[in-house]
DSSP file (Angstrom, degrees, kcal/mol; ACC not computed):
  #  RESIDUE AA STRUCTURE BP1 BP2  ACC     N-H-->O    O-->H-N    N-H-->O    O-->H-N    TCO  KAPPA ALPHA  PHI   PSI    X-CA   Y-CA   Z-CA
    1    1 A X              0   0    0      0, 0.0     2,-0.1     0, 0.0    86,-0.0   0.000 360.0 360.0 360.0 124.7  -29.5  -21.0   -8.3
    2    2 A X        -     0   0    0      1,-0.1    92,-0.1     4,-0.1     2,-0.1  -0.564 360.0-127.0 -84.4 153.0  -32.4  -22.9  -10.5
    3    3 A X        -     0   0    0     -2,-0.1    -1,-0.1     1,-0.1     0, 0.0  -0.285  33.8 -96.3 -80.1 168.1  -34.3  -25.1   -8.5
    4    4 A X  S    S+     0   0    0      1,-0.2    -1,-0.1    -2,-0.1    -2,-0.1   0.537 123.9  46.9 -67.3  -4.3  -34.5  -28.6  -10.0
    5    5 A X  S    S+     0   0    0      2,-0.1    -1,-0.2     0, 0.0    -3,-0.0   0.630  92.0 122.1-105.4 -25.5  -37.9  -28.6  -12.0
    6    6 A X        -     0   0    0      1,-0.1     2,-0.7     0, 0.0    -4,-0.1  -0.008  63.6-134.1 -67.3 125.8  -36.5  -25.1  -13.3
    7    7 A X        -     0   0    0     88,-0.1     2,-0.5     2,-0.0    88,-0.2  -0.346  12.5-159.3 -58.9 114.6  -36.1  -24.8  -17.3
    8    8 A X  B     -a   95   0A   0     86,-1.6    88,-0.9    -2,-0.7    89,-0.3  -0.888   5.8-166.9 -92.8 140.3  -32.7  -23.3  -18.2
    9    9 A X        +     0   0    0     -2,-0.5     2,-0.3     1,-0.2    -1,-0.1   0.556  64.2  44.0-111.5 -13.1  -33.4  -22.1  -21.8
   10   10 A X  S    S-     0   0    0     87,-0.0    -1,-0.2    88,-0.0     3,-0.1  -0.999  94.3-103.0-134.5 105.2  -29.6  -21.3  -23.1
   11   11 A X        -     0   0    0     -2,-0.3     2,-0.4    -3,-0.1    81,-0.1  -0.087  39.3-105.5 -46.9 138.1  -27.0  -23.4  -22.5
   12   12 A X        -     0   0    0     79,-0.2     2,-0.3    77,-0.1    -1,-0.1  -0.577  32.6-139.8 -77.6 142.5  -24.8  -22.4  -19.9
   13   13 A X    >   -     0   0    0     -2,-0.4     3,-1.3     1,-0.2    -1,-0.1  -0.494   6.4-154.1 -90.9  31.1  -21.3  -21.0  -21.4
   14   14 A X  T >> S+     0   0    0     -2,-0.3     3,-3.5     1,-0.3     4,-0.7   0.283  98.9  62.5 -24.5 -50.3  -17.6  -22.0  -19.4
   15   15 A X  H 3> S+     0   0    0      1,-0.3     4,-0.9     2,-0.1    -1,-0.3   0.790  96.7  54.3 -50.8  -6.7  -16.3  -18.6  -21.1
   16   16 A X  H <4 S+     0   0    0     -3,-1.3    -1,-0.3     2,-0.2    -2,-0.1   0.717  97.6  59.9-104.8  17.4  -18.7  -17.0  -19.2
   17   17 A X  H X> S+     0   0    0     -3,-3.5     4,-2.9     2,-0.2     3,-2.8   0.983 110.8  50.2 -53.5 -78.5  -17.5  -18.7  -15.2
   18   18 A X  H 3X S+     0   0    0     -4,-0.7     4,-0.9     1,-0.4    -2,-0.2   0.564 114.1  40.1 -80.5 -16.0  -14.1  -16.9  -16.1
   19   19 A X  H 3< S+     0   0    0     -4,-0.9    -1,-0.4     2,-0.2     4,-0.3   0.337 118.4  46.8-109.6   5.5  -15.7  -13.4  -16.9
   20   20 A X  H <> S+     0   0    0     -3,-2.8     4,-1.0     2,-0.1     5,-0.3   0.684 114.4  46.0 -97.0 -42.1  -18.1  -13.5  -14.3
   21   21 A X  H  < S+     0   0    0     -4,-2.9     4,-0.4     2,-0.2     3,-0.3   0.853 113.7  48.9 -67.0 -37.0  -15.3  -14.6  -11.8
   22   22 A X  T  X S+     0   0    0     -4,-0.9     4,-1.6    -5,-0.2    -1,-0.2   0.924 115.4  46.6 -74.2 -34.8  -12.7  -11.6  -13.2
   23   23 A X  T  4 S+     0   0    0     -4,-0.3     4,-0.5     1,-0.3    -1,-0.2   0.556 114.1  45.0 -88.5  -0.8  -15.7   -8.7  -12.8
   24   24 A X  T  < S+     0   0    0     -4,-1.0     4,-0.4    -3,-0.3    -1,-0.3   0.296 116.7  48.8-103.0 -16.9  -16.6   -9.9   -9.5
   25   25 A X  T  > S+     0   0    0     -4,-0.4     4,-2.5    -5,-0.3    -2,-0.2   0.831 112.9  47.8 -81.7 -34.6  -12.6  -10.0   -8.8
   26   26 A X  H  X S+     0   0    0     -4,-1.6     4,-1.5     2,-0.2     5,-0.2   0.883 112.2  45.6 -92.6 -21.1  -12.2   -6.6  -10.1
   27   27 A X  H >> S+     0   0    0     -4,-0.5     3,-1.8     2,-0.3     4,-1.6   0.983 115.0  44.9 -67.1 -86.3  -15.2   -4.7   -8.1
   28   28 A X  H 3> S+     0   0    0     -4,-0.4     4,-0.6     1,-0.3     5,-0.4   0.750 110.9  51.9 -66.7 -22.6  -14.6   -6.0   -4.9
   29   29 A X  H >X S+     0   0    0     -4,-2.5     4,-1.8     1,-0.2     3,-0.9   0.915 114.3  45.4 -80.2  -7.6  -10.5   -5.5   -5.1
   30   30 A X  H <X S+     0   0    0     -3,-1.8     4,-1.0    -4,-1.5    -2,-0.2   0.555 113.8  57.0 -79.7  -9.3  -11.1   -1.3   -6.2
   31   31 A X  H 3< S+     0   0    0     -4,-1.6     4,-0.3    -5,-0.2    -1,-0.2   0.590 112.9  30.2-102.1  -2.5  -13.6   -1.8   -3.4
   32   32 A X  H <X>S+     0   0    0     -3,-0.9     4,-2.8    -4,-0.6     5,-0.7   0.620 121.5  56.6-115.0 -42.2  -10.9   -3.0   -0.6
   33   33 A X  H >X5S+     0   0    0     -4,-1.8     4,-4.1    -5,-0.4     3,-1.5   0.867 109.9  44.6 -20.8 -82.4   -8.1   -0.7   -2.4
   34   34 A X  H 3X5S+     0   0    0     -4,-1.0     4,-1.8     1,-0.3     3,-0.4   0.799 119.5  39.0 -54.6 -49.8  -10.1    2.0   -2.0
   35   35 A X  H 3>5S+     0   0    0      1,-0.3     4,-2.4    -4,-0.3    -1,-0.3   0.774 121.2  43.6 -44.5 -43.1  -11.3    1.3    2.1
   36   36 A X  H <X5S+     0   0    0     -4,-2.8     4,-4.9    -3,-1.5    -1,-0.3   0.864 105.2  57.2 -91.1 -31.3   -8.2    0.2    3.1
   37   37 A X  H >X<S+     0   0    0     -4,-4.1     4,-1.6    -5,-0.7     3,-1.1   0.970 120.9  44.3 -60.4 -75.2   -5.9    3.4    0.9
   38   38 A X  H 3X S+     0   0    0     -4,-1.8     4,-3.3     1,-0.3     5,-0.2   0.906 109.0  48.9 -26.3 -64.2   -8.7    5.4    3.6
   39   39 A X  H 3X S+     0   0    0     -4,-2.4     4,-1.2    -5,-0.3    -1,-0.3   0.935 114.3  48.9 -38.4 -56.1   -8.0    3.3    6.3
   40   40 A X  H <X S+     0   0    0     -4,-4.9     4,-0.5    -3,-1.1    -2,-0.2   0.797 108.5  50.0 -76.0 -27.9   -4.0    4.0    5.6
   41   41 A X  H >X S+     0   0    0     -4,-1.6     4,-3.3    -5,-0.2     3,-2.6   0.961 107.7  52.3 -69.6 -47.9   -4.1    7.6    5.3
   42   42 A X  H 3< S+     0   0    0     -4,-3.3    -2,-0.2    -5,-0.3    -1,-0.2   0.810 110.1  48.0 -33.2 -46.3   -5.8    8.0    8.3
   43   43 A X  H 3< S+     0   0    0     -4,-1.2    -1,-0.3     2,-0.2    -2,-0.2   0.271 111.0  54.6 -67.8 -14.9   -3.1    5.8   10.1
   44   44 A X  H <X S+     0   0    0     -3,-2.6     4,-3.6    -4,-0.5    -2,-0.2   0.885 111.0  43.3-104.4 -50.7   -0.5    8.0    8.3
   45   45 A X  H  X S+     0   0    0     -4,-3.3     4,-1.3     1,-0.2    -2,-0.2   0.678 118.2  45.5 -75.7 -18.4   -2.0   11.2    9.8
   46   46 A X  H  > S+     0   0    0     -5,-0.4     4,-1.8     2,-0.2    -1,-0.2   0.790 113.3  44.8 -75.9 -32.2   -2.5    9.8   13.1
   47   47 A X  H  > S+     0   0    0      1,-0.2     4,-3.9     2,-0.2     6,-0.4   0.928 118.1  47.9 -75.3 -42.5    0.5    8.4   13.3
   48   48 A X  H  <>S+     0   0    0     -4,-3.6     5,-1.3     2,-0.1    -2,-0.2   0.874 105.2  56.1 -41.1 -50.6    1.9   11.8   11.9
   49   49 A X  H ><5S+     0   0    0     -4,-1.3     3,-1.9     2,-0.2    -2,-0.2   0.905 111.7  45.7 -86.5 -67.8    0.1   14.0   14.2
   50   50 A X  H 3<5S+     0   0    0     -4,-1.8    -2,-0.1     1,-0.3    -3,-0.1   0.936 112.8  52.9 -24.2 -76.4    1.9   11.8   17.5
   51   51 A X  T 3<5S-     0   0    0     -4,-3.9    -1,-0.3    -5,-0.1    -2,-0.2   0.190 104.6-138.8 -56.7   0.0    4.8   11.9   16.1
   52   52 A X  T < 5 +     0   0    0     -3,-1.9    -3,-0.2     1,-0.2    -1,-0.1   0.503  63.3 114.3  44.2  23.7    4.6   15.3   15.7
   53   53 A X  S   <S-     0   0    0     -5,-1.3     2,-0.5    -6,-0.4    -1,-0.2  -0.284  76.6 -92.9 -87.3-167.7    6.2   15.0   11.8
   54   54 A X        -     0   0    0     -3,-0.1    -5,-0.1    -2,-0.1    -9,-0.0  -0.975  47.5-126.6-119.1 117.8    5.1   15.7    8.9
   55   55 A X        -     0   0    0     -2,-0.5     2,-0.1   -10,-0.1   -10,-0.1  -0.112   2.6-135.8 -66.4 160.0    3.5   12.4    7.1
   56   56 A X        -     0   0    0      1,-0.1    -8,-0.0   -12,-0.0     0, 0.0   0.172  12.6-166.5 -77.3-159.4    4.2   10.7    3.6
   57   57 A X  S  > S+     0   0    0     -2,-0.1     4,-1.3   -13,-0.0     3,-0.4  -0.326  85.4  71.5-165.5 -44.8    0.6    9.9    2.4
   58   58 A X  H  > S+     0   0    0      1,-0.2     4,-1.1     2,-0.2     5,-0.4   0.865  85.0  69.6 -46.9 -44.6    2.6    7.6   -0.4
   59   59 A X  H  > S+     0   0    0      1,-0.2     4,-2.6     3,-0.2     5,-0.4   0.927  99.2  47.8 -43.7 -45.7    3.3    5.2    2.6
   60   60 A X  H  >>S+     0   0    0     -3,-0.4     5,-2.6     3,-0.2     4,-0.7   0.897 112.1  47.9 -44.8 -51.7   -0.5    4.5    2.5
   61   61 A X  I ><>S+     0   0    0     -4,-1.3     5,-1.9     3,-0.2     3,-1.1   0.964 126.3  25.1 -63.6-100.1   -0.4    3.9   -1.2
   62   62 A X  I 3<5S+     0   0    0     -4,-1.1     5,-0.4     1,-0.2    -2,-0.2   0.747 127.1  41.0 -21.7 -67.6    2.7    1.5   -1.1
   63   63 A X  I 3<5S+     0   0    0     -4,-2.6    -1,-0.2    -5,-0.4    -3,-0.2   0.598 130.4   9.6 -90.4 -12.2    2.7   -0.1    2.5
   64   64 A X  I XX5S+     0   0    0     -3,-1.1     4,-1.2    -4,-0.7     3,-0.9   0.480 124.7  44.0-139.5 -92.3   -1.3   -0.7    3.1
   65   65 A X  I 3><S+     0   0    0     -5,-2.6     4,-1.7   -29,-0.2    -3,-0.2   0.593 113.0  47.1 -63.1 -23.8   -3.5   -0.3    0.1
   66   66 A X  H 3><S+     0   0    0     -5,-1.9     4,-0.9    -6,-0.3    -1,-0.2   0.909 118.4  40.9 -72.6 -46.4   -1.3   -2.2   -2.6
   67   67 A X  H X> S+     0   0    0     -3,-0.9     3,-2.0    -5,-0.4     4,-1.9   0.996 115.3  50.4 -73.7 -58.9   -0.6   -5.3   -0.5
   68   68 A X  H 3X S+     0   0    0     -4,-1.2     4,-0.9     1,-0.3    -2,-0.2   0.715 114.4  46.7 -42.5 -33.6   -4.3   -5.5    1.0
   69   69 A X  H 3X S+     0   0    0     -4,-1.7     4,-1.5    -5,-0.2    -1,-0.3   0.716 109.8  52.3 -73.5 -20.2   -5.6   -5.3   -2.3
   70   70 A X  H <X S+     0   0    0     -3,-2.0     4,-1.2    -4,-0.9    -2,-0.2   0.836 112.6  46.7 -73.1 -58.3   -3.2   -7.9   -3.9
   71   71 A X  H  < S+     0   0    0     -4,-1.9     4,-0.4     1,-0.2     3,-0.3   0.810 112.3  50.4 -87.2  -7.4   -4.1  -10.2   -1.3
   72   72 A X  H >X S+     0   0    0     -4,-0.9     3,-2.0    -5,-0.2     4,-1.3   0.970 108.9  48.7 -60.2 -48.7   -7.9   -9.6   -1.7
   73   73 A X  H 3< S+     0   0    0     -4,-1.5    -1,-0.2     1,-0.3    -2,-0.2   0.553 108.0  54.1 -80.2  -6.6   -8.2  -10.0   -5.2
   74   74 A X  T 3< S+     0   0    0     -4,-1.2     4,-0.4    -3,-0.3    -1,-0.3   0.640 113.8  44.6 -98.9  -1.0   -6.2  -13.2   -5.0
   75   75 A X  T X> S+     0   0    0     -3,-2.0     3,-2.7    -4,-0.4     4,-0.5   0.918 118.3  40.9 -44.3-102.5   -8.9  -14.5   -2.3
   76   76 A X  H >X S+     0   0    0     -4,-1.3     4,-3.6     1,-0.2     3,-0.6   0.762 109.0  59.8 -41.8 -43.7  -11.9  -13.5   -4.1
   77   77 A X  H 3> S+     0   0    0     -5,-0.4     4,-1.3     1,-0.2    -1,-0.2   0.909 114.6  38.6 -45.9 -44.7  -10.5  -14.6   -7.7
   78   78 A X  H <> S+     0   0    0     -3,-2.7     4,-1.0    -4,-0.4    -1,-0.2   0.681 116.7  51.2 -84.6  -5.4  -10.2  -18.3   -6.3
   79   79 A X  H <X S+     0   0    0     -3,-0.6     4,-1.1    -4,-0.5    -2,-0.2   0.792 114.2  42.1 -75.8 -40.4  -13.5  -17.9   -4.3
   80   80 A X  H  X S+     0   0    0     -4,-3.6     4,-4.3     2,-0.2    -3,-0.1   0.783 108.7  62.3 -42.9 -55.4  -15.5  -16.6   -7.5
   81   81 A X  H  X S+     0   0    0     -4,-1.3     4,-3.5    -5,-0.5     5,-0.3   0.972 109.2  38.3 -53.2 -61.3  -13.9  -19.1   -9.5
   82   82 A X  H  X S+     0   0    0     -4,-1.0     4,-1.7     1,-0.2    -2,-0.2   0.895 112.8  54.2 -67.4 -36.0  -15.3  -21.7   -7.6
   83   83 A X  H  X S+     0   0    0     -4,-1.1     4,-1.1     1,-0.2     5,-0.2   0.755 109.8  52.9 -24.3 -59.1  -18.7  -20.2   -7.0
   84   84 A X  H  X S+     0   0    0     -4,-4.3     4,-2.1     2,-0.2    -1,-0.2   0.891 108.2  45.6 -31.8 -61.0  -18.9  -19.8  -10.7
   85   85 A X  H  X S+     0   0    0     -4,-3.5     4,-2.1     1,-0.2    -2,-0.2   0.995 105.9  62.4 -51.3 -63.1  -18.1  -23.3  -11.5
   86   86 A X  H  X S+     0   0    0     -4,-1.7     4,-1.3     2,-0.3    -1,-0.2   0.691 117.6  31.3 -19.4 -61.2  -20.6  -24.6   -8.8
   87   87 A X  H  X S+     0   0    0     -4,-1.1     4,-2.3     1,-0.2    -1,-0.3   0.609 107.2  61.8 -89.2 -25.2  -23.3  -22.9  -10.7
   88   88 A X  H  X S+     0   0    0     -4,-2.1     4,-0.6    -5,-0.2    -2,-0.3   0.895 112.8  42.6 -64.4 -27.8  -22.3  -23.1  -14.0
   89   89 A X  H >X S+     0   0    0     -4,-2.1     4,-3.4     2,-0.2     3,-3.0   0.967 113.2  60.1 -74.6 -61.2  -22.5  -27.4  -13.5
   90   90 A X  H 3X S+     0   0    0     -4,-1.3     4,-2.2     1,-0.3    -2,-0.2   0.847 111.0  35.7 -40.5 -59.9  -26.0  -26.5  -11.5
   91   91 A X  H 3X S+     0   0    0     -4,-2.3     4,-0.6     2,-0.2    -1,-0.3   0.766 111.9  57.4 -89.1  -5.0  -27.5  -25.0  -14.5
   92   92 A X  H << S+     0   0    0     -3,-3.0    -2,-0.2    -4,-0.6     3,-0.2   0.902 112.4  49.1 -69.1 -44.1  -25.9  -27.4  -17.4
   93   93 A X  H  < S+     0   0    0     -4,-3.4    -2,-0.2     1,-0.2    -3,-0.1   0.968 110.1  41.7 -46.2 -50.3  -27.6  -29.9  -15.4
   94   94 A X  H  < S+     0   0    0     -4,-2.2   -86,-1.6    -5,-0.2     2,-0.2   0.587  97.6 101.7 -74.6   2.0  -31.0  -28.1  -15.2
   95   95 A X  B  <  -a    8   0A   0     -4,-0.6   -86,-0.1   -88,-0.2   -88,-0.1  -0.679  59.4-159.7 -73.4 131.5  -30.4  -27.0  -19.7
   96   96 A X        -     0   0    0    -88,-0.9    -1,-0.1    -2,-0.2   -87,-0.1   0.556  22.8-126.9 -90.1 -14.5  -32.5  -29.4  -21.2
   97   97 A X              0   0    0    -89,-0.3   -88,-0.1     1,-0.0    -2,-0.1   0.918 360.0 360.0  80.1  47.4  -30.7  -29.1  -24.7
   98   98 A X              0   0    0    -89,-0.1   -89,-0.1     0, 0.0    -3,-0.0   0.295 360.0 360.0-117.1 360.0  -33.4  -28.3  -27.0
């Protein structure tokens, strides 16, 4: 965040709110995919291994990591978004426009 005496030297850009907000959407959902697709195999083989069957691993895929990631990336996307904006205003104020 620039402080209030700080010179912004380039006007700040909207297009670049919505591409900052989509690559900060797309990192952290391949980063909860992947944790939680771990998380779910584990849970499939444990749960396998009790049960004394033999587990799907595709249950992981399908039942845990696709919805947990769905609902991250719709989180972070409107959290970003705003985060974005917030600072995109914050530095048009501090662009002096020469």
């Amino acid at each position: 965040m620039p402080a209030s005496d700080e010179l912004v030297t380039r006007k700040p850009r909207l297009a670049g709110v919505l591409f900052r907000a989509l690559f900060i959407t797309l990192l952290l959902t391949l980063l909860s995919f992947a944790v939680s697709l771990l998380l779910g195999i584990l849970g499939t083989a444990v749960a396998g291994a009790i049960g004394g069957q033999h587990s799907d691993m595709a249950n992981a895929y399908r039942h845990v990591a696709l919805p947990v990631a769905a609902a991250v990336a719709g989180v972070v996307f409107v959290a970003a978004l705003v985060n974005e904006f917030r600072r995109y205003r914050q530095r048009l104020t501090a662009w002096r426009g020469f």
